[in-house]
Wavefront OBJ file of the C-alpha trace (Angstrom):
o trace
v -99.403 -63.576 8.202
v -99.335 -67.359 8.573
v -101.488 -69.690 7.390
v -102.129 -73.566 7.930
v -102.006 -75.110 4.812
v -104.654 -77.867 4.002
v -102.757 -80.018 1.761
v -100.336 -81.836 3.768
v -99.842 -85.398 4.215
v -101.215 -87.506 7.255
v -98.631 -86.437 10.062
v -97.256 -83.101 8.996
v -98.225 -79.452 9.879
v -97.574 -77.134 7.245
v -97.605 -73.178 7.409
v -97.522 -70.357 4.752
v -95.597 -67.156 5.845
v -96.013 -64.522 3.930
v -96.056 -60.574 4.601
v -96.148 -59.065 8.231
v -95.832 -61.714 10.518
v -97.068 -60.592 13.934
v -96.714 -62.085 17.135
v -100.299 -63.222 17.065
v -99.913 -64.981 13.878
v -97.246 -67.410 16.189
v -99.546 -67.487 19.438
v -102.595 -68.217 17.371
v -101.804 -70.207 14.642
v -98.555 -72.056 14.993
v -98.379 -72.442 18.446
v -101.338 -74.177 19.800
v -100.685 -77.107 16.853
v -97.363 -77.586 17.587
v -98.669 -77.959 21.183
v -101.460 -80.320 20.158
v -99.566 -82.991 18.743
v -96.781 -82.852 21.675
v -100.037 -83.369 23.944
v -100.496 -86.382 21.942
v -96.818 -87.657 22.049
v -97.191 -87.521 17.985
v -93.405 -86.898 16.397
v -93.133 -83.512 14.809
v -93.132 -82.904 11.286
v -93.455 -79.266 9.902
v -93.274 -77.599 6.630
v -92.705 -73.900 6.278
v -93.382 -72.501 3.033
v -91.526 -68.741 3.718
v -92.435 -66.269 0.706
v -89.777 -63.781 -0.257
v -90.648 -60.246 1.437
v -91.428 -61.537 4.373
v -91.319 -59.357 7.616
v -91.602 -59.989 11.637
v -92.726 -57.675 13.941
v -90.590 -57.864 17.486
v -93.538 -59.326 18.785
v -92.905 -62.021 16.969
v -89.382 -62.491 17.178
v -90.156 -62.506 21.206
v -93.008 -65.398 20.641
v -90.924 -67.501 18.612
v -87.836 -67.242 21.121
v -90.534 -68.377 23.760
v -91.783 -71.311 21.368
v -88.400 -72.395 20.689
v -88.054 -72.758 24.656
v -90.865 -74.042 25.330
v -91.697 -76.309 22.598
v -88.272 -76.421 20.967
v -85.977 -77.590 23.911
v -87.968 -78.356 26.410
v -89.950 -81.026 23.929
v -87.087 -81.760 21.486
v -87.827 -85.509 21.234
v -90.717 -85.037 19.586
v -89.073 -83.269 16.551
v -88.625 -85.512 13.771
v -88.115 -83.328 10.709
v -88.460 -79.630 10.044
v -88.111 -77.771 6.752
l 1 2 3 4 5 6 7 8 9 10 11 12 13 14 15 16 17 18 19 20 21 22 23 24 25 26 27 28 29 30 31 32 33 34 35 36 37 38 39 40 41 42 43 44 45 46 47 48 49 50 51 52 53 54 55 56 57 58 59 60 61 62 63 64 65 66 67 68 69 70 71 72 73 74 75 76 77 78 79 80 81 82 83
């Protein structure tokens, strides 16, 4: 599962990850925010908060691997800090 957390400064995405992480949780959650603020030619800042126990489906593995290509390489510019 990921989550968006709430409590992040002006600027940043943050995400929870915690239990079964499915390839949904990537096309639905993460995705289309990291795509919004590229749209907006906003620099990307992004907090992951991983919990321990954490598990991805292949699905998932395959939708980040697409992300990373898409929104990784192809828009690396716009990536100003991850953690």
């Amino acid at each position: 599962m990921i989550e968006m957390m709430t409590d992040m400064p002006d600027g940043t995405l943050g995400f929870r990850v915690a239990g079964n992480v499915t390839r949904d949780d990537l096309a639905k959650v993460v995705v289309p925010m990291l795509r919004e603020v590229i749209e907006r030619n906003q620099p990307l800042r992004v907090l992951y908060q991983i919990d321990a126990g954490f598990s991805e489906e292949l699905g998932a593995v395959r939708e980040g691997a697409k992300a990373d290509i898409e929104l990784g390489i192809a828009h690396r510019t716009a990536w100003r800090r991850i953690a």
